[in-house]
C-alpha positions in Angstrom: 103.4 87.0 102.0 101.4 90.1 101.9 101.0 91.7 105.5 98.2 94.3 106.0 96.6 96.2 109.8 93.6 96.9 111.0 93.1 100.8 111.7 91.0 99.9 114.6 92.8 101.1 117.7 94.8 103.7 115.8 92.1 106.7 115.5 94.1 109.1 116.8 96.2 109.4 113.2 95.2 110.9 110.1 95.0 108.9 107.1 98.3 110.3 106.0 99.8 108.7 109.3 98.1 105.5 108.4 99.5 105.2 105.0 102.9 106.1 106.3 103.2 103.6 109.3 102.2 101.1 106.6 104.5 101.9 104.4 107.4 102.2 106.7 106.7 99.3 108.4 106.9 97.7 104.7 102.9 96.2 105.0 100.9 95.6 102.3 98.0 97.0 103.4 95.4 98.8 105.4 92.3 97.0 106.8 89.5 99.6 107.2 87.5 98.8 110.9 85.3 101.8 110.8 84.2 103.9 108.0 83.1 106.6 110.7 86.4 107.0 111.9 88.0 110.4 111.9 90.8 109.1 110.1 88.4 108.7 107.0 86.2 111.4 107.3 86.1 114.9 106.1 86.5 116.1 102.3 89.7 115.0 102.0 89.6 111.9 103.6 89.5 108.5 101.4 85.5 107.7 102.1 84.9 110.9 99.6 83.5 109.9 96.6 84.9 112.9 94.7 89.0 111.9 96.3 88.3 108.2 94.9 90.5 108.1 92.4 93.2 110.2 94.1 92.9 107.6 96.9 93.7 105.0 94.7 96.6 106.6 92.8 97.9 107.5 96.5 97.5 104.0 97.6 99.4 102.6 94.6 102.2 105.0 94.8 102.9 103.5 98.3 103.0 100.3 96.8 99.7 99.2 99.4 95.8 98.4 99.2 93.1 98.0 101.4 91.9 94.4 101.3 88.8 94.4 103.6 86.7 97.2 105.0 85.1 95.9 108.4 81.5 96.4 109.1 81.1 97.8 113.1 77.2 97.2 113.4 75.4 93.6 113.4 74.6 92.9 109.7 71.1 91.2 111.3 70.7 94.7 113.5 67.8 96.8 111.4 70.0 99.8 111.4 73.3 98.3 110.1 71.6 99.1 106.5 72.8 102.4 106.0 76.3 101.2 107.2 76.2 98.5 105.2 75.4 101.0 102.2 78.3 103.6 102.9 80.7 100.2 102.8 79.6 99.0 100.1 80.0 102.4 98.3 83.2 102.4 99.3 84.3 99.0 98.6 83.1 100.0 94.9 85.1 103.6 94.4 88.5 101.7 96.1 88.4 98.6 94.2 88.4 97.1 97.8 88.0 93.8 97.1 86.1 92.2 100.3 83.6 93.8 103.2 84.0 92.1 106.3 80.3 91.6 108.3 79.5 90.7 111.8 
């Protein structure tokens, strides 16, 4: 059975933190709740365009994907477009294979 969190309550820790907890705790995944998070952001967090492919070298050396990236905003809300955007961008440069909406 594959196992995966949600970063959600964790945005105190880096993105490094978050792939080590997972891997530690032997998960098979990370569940992306908020592509603003600080974990994500910066130049060399995963949300880069440019760090894509790193990302997903990183993520496969850890033996771990990211199965879902969780939309914060309404999907029906008229400013949930440009979030809606940045996730799908980011669902396409991770190979993430599903974008949950609300």
């Amino acid at each position: 059975m594959k196992l995966s969190y949600t970063i959600q309550n964790w945005k105190a820790l880096s993105w490094d933190a978050l792939l080590k907890e997972a891997s530690e705790a032997r998960l098979s995944g990370i569940e992306i709740d908020d592509i603003e998070g600080t974990a994500l952001q910066g130049k060399q967090g995963p949300a880069n365009p440019e760090l894509a492919s790193n990302t997903r070298r990183l993520l496969s050396a850890r033996k771990l994907t990211i199965p879902c990236v969780d939309m914060v905003m309404d999907l029906a809300a008229s400013a949930s477009s440009s979030e809606f955007s940045e996730c799908l961008n980011l669902v396409l440069n991770l190979n993430i294979p599903n974008i949950g909406l609300h």
